[in-house]
ZAMARGU-4260 file (C-alpha; in steps of 0.2 Angstrom, whole numbers, plus 5000, padded with zeros to 4 digits):
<rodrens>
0) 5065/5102/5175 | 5067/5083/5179 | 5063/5079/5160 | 5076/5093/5154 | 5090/5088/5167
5) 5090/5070/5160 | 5088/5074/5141 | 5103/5084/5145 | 5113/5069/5156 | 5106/5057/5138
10) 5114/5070/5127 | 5131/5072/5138 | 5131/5053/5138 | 5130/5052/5120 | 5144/5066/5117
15) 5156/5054/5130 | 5156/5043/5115 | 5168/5040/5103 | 5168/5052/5089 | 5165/5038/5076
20) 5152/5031/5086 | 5141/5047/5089 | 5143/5053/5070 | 5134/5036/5067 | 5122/5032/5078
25) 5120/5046/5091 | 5107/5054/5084 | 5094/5036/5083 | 5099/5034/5100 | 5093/5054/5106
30) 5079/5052/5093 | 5074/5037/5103 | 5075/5042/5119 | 5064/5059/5116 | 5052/5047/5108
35) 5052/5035/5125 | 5053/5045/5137 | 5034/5053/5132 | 5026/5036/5137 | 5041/5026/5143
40) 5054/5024/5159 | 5071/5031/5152 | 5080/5020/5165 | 5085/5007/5153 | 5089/5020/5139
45) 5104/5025/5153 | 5107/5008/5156 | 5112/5003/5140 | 5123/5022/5136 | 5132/5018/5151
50) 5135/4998/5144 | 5137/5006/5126 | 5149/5019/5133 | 5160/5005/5142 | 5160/4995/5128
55) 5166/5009/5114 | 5181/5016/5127 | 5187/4999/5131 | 5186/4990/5116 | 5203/4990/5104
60) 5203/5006/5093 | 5203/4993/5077 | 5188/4988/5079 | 5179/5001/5072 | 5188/4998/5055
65) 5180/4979/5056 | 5171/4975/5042 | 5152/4970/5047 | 5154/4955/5044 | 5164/4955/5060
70) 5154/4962/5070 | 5147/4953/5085 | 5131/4944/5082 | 5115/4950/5085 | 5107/4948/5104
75) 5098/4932/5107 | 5079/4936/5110 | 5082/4934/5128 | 5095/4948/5129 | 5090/4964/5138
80) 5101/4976/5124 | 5087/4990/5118 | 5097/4994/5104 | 5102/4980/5091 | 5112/4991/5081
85) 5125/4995/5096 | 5134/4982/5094 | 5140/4986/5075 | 5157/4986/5075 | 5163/4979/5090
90) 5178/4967/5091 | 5169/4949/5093 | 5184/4945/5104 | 5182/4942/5124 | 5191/4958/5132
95) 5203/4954/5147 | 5196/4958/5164 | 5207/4974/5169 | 5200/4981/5155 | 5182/4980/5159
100) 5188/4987/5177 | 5197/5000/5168 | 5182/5005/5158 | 5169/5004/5173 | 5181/5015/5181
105) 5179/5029/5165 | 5163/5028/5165 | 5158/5030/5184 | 5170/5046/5184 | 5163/5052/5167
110) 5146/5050/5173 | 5149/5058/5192 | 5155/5073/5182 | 5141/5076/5171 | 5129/5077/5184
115) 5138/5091/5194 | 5139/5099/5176 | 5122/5097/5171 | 5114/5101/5187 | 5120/5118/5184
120) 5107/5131/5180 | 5098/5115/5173 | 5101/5116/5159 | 5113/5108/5144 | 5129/5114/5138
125) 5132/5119/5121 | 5137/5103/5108 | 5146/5103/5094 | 5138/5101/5075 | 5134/5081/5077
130) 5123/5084/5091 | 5116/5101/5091 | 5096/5103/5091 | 5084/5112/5101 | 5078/5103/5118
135) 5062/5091/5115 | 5061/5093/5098 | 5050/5077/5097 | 5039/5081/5085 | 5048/5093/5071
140) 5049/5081/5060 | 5051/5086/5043 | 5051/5079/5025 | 5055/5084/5008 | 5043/5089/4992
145) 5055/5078/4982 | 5072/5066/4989 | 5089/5068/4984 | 5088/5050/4975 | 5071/5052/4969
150) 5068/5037/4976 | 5047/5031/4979 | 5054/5021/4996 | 5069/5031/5001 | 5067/5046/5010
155) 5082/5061/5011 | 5077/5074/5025 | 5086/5092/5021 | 5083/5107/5031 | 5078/5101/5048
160) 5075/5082/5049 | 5070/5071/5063 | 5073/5079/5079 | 5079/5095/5074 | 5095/5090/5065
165) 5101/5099/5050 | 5105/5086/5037 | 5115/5092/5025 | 5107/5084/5009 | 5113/5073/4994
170) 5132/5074/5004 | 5122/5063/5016 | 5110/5051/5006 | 5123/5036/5010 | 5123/5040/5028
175) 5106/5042/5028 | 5101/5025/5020 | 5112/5016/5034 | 5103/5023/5048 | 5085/5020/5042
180) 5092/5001/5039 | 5098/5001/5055 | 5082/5009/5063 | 5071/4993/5054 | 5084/4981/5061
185) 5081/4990/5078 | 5061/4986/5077 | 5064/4971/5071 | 5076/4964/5086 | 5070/4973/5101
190) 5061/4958/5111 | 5048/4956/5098 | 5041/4974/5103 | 5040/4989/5092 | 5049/5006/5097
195) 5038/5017/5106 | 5032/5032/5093 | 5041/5025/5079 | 5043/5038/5066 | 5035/5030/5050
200) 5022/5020/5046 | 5028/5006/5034 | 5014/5002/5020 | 5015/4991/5007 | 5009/4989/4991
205) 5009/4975/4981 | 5029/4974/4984 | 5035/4990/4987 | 5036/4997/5003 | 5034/5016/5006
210) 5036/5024/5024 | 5021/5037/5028 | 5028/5047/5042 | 5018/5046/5058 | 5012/5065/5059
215) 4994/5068/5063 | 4992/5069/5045 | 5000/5055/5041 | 4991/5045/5055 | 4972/5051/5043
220) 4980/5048/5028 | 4986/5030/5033 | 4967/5027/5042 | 4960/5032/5026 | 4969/5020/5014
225) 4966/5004/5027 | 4949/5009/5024 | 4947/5013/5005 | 4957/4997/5002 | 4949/4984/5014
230) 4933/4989/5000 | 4920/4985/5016 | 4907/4996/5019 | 4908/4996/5037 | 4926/5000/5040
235) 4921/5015/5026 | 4906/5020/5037 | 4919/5020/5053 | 4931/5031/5046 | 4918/5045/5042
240) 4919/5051/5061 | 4940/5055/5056 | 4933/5070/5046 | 4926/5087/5051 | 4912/5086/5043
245) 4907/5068/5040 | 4888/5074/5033 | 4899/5080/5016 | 4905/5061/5013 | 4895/5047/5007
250) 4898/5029/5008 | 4891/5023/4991 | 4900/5034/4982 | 4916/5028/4990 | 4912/5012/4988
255) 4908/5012/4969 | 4926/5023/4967 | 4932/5006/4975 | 4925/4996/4962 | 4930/5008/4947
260) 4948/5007/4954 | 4953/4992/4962 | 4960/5001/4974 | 4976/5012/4978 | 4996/5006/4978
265) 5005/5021/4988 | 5020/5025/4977 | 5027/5041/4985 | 5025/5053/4999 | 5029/5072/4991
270) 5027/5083/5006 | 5023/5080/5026 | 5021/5092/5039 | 5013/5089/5054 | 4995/5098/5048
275) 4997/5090/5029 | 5003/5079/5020 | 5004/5076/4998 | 5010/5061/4990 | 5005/5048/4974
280) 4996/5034/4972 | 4994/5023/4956 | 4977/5012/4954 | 4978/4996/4957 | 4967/4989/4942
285) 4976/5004/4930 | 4990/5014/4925 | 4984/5028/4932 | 4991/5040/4944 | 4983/5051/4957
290) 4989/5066/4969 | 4980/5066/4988 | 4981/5079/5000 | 4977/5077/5015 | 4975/5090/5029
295) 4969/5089/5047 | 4966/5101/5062 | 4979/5106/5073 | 4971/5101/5090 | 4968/5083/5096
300) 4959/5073/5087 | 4965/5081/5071 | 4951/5078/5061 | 4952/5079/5044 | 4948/5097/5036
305) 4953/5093/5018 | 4953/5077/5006 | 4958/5082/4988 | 4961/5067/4976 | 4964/5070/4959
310) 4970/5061/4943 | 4987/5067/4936 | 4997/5060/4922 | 5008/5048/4926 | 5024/5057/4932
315) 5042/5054/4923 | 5049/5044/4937 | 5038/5029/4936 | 5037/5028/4918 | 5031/5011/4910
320) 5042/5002/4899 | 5039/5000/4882 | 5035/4985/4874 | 5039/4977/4858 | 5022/4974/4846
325) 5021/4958/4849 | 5025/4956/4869 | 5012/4971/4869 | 4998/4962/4859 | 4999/4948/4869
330) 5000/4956/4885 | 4983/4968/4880 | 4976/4950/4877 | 4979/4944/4896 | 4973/4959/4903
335) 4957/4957/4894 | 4954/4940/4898 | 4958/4945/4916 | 4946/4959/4917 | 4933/4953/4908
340) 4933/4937/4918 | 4932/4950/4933 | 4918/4958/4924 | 4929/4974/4924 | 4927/4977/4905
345) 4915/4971/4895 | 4916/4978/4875 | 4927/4977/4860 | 4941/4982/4853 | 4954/4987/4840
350) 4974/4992/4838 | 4979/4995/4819 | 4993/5001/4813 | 4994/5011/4797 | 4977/5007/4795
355) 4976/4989/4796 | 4970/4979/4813 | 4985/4971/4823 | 4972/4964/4837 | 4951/4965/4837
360) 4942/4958/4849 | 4924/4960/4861 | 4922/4953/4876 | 4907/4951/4889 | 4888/4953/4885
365) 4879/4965/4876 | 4862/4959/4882 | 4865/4950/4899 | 4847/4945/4899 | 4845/4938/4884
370) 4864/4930/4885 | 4870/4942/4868 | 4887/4942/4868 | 4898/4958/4862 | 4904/4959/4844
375) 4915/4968/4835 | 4900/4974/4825 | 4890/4979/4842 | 4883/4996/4844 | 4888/5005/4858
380) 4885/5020/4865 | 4899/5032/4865 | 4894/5049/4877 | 4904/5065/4872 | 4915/5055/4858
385) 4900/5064/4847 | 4908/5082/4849 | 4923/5074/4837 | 4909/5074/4824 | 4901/5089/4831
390) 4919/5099/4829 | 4921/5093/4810 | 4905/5095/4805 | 4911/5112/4810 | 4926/5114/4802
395) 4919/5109/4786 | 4906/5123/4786 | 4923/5134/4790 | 4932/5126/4776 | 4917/5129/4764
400) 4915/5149/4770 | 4899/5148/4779 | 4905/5152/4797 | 4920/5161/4804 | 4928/5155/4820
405) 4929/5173/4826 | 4911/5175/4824 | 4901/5177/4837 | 4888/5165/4840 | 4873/5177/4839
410) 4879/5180/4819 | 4870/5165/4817 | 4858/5162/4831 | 4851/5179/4829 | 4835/5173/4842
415) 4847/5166/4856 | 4837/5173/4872 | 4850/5179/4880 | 4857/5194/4869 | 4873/5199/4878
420) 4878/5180/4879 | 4876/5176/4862 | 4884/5192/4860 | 4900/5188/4868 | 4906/5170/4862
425) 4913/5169/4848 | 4914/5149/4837 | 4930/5145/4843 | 4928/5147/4862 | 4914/5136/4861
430) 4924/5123/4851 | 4941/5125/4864 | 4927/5124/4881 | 4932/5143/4884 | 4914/5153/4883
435) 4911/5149/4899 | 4894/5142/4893 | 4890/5132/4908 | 4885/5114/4908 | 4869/5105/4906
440) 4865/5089/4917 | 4861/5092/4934 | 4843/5095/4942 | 4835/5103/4926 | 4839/5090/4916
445) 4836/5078/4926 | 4815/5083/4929 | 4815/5086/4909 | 4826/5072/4903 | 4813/5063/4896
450) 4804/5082/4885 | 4820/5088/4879 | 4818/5079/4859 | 4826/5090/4852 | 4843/5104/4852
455) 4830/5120/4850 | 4823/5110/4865 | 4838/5114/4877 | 4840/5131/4872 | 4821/5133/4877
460) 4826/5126/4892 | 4844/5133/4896 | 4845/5152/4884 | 4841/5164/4896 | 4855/5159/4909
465) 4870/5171/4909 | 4890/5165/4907 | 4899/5156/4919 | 4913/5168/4917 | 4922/5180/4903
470) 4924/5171/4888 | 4941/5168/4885 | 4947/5169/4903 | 4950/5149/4906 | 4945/5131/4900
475) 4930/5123/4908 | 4923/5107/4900 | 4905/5112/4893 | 4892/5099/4886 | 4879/5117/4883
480) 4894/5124/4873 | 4894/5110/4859 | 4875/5107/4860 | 4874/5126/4853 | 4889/5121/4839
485) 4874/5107/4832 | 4860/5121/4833 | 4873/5131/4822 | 4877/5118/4811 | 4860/5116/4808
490) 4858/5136/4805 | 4872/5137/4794 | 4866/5119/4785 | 4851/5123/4783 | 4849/5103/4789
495) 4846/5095/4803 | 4860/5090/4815 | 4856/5072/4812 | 4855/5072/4791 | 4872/5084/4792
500) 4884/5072/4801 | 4875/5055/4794 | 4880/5064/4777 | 4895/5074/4777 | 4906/5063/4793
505) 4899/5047/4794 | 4895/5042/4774 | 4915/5050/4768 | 4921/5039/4780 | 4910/5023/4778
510) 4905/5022/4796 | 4887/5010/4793 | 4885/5008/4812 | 4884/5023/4819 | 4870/5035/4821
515) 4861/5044/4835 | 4842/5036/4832 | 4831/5039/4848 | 4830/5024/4861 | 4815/5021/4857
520) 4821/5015/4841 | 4824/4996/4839 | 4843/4999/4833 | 4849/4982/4829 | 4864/4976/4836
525) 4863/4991/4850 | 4870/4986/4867 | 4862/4988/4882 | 4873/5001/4895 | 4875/4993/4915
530) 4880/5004/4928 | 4886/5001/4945 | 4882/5020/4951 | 4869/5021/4965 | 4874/5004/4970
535) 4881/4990/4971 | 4875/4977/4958 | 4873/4979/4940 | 4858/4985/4934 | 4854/4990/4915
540) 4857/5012/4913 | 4840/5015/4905 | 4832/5027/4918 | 4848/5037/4915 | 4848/5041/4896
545) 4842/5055/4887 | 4828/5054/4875 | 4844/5056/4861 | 4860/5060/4858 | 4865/5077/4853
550) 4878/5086/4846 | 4885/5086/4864 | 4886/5067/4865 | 4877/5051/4867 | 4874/5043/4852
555) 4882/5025/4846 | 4894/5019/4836 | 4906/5002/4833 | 4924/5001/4835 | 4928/4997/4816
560) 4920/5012/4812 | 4930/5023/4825 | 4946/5018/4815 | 4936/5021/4800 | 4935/5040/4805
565) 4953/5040/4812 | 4956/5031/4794 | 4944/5046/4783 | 4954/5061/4793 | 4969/5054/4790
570) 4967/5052/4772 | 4960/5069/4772 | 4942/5062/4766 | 4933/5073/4778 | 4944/5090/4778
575) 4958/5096/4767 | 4977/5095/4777 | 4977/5112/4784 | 4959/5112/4792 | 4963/5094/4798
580) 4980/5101/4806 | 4968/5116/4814 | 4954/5103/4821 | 4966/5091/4828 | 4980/5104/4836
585) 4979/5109/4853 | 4972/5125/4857 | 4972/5128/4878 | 4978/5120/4893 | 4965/5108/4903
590) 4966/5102/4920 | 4969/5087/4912 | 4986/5090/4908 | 4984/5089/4888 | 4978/5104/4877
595) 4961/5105/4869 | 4959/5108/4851 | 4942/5110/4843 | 4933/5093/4850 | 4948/5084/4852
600) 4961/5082/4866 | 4979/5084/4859 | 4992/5073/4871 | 5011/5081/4867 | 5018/5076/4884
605) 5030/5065/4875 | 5032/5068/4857 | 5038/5054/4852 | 5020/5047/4858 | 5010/5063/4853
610) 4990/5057/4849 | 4974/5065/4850 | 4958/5059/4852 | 4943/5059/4861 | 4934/5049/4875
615) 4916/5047/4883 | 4908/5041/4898 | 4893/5041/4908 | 4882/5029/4919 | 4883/5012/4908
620) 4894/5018/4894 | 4912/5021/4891 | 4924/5025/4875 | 4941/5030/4871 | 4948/5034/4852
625) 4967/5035/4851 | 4977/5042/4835 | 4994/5042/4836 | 5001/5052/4820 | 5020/5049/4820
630) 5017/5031/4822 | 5003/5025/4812 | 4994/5018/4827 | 4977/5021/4832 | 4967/5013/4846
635) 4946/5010/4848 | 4938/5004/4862 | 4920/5003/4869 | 4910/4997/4883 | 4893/4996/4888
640) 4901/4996/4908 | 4904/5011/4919 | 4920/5022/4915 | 4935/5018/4918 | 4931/5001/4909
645) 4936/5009/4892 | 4947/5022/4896 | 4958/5010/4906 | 4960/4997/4891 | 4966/5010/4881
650) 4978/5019/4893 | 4986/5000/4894 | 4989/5002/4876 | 4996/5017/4876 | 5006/5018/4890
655) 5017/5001/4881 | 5016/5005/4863 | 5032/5002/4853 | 5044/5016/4851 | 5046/5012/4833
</rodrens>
């Protein structure tokens, strides 16, 4: 009752005020006091309304037309004023002695009369608009998906905002600017002490600031990001106990995700409610963009139920911009220099355009033990790149009549040990990830890494296992799904996988450096992988390769020879114009964003910019291959470093190329 009777003397205070005053500032001064008034004496919230109400009935009516710079100055540290934005507005002239009487007076009898009123029934009389909400509404606070601005700094309330006051939207984005700026002034001037239970967390990144609202969820989000950034395995270890079920989260892997990124900056907060909250982060060491959500118990201490962090192409509103050739050219070279010299890339490579090489370059170590540096000529190792040779090895069978993309795979695997799934997937699912063929690395692979030689030997190992799912029904990225394309290129060849793509991709397109030769091989000029994963040093990948590539992946090539293959399909060397068109057009959505076509991902999100490619990457090993049709540009790059260390290169490029 006690807490009611004086939220209800605050409010009738506040409406006492003149009308000017409360459309500006009444509702900071309510959200204020509900905020206080959990942990702090409301005594000197009255204090100042009753000096605040003097002040606004006694000074001359002109002063609320005053420009700002007018305004009396701020209080000395010393003063005792809670509010720092109260005295907006006021004349800076010294007012006559009757007329501080006269206004003592008003307020002493405007005061006397709202406690006889609001001790009636207890309870507070009906407000107009400016000041209507529901009683101790301290924590409805609620934000939008998107503001009115589309601002990444400036939040726009509709609906219900802070409080419980209905905003009215983009008719009050001026408004609502002033008051935040007035809010921040507030914490900055009141006696070197922030506001109890301020409503936003101010976080900044790397210049700009962004405000996470200081929900339950927000308060997580905003623990977690300390932590992830600060990149030190104790604070990581700490904040385990925030979750639910801290068993499911491990340090190392958080850690190496730390190394990989740099880092977040937060750039925008989508949604908040008290119980979740979903905004966007950009990686510090990249252009890439990620979406958290974040979502945490009801109860005290609200620990953490869900965590989602994922990688989403970078939205409209940030866009980069782009560059001319030779401002970009020169900028790719200072971000190598600088991430090589942070031992984040370590590789080669190459921009041409129109089939000529505009920059080339390899920087770090092949060989770190025996000090071999990278070349333009060295051999890396290039992961699921493999399946753009896999899926035009293909196509070129199709072109030459001996294999039907409708065809289901048993038409040519007629032994496949599981009948009804050789049955159902037909040669284009496999090519588009939609057969719902499963994957193959995990706990099989990894106690017969070392026996599987050969593609027959992972059908041996992995035939008898049903579908994931219906053939058809979705996209779901499947190494096992192009291992079977090499055993049907070799069914259908009558060669093996190996001899096919060495004659028909590689020797049209004069690729001399790349292959798939076992590691046991002595390959000259091959690099050696170092991985981070499972630790924090670098340490050379070997214990994590398979015995060879396959059509799935994993053999080597060099950065001239990737533009070599961009070069051969271009100039229709490998496939005539209309099965070029068909390997190289997307197919199916991904959850990347981008369409699939048949072993190639097809990037139409701008037009102007449409490319295809492919990119691989595991433990040790990272490449990207970028063709960009319209404009003649294609980008290759290779590393023998963990992913992103490619993939990040070549987004740089991408991301600034030229628009003409």
């Amino acid at each position: 009752m006690a807490d009611s009777m004086s939220r209800s003397l605050y409010r009738w205070l506040l409406y006492l005020h003149p009308p000017a005053f409360r459309q500006r500032f009444a509702e900071e001064m309510l959200w204020i006091f509900d905020e206080a008034a959990a942990t702090h004496s409301v005594l000197r919230l009255f204090a100042d309304g009753f000096v605040s109400l003097m002040r606004q009935w006694v000074a001359r009516p002109e002063s609320w037309h005053l420009p700002l710079a007018a305004a009396i100055p701020r209080a000395a540290a010393s003063s005792s004023a809670f509010f720092d934005w109260e005295h907006f507005e006021v004349s800076q002239y010294s007012l006559p002695f009757y007329r501080w009487m006269q206004g003592g007076v008003i307020s002493v009898g405007l005061v006397s009369v709202v406690w006889v009123m609001a001790g009636q029934e207890g309870r507070a009389p009906n407000l107009p608009g400016d000041l209507a909400g529901p009683r101790g509404s301290r924590t409805a606070w609620a934000l939008p998906s998107q503001d009115a601005l589309g601002s990444a700094d400036d939040f726009v309330p509709s609906g219900t905002g802070a409080g419980g006051y209905a905003i009215s939207g983009t008719a009050e984005d001026i408004h609502q600017r002033q008051l935040r700026r007035q809010e921040r002034t507030m914490r900055n001037a009141v006696m070197g002490q922030s506001v109890p239970g301020s409503f936003f967390y101010v976080v900044e990144s790397r210049g700009t600031t962004v405000e996470v609202p200081k929900t339950p969820a927000g308060e997580q989000f905003s623990a977690w990001f300390g932590a992830f950034n600060s990149g030190d395995r104790a604070q990581m270890e700490g904040f385990l106990s925030h979750y639910k079920n801290p068993g499911e989260h491990e340090v190392n892997g958080e850690l190496s995700f730390r190394q990989q990124t740099g880092g977040f900056e937060l750039k925008k907060i989508e949604e908040s409610a008290p119980t979740k909250i979903t905004g966007l982060l950009q990686e510090r060491d990249s252009d890439q963009f990620a979406r958290f959500t974040v979502g945490v118990e009801e109860e005290a201490p609200h620990k953490i139920t869900n965590f989602d962090l994922r990688a989403i192409p970078r939205p409209a509103e940030f866009a980069l911009e782009r560059l001319s050739q030779s401002e970009l050219l020169k900028a790719l070279r200072e971000k190598l220099e600088k991430d090589s010299a942070a031992d984040k890339f370590a590789g080669a490579v190459i921009v041409a355009k129109d089939g000529k090489a505009i920059f080339s370059g390899a920087y770090g170590m092949a060989d770190r033990e025996k000090k071999i540096p990278n070349t333009l000529e060295t051999k890396f190792r290039i992961g699921s790149m493999n399946k753009m040779f896999t899926a035009t090895s293909i196509l070129q069978l199709v072109q030459a009549g001996k294999i039907s993309l409708t065809d289901p795979l048993g038409k040519y695997i007629t032994d496949y040990p599981n009948k009804e799934f050789a049955s159902k997937v037909t040669i284009q699912q496999l090519l588009t990830h939609t057969g719902g063929t499963g994957d193959i690395f995990g706990p099989e692979f990894d106690a017969h890494r070392k026996e599987l030689r050969s593609l027959q030997d992972y059908v041996n190992l992995y035939g008898k296992r049903s579908l994931k799912f219906e053939p058809g029904s979705r996209w779901e990225y499947s190494n096992y799904g192009f291992l079977l394309l090499g055993v049907l290129v070799e069914r259908a060849s009558g060669k093996s996988y190996y001899d096919y793509v060495r004659e028909n991709v590689y020797g049209p397109a004069s690729m001399t450096g790349s292959g798939s030769l076992t590691e046991d091989e002595n390959v000259a000029n091959r690099s050696v992988g170092y991985t981070r994963f499972g630790g924090s040093e670098l340490r050379p990948n070997t214990d994590t390769l398979p015995y060879r590539g396959t059509s799935a992946g994993g053999g080597y090539s060099t950065v001239e020879d990737l533009l070599r293959f961009a070069e051969a399909l271009a100039n229709h060397r490998l496939l005539n114009a209309q099965n070029t068109e068909l390997l190289t057009n997307g197919k199916v959505d991904t959850s990347r964003g981008v369409k699939y076509a048949f072993g190639f991902m097809d990037d139409n999100t701008d037009p102007a910019f449409r490319h295809f490619g492919h990119g691989g990457g595991a433990p040790g090993m990272n490449g990207e291959l970028q063709i960009f049709p319209q404009s003649g540009y294609v980008i290759a790059v290779l590393s023998n470093l963990d992913p992103p260390a490619a993939s990040r290169i070549s987004d740089f490029v991408s991301n600034r190329l030229p628009k003409n």
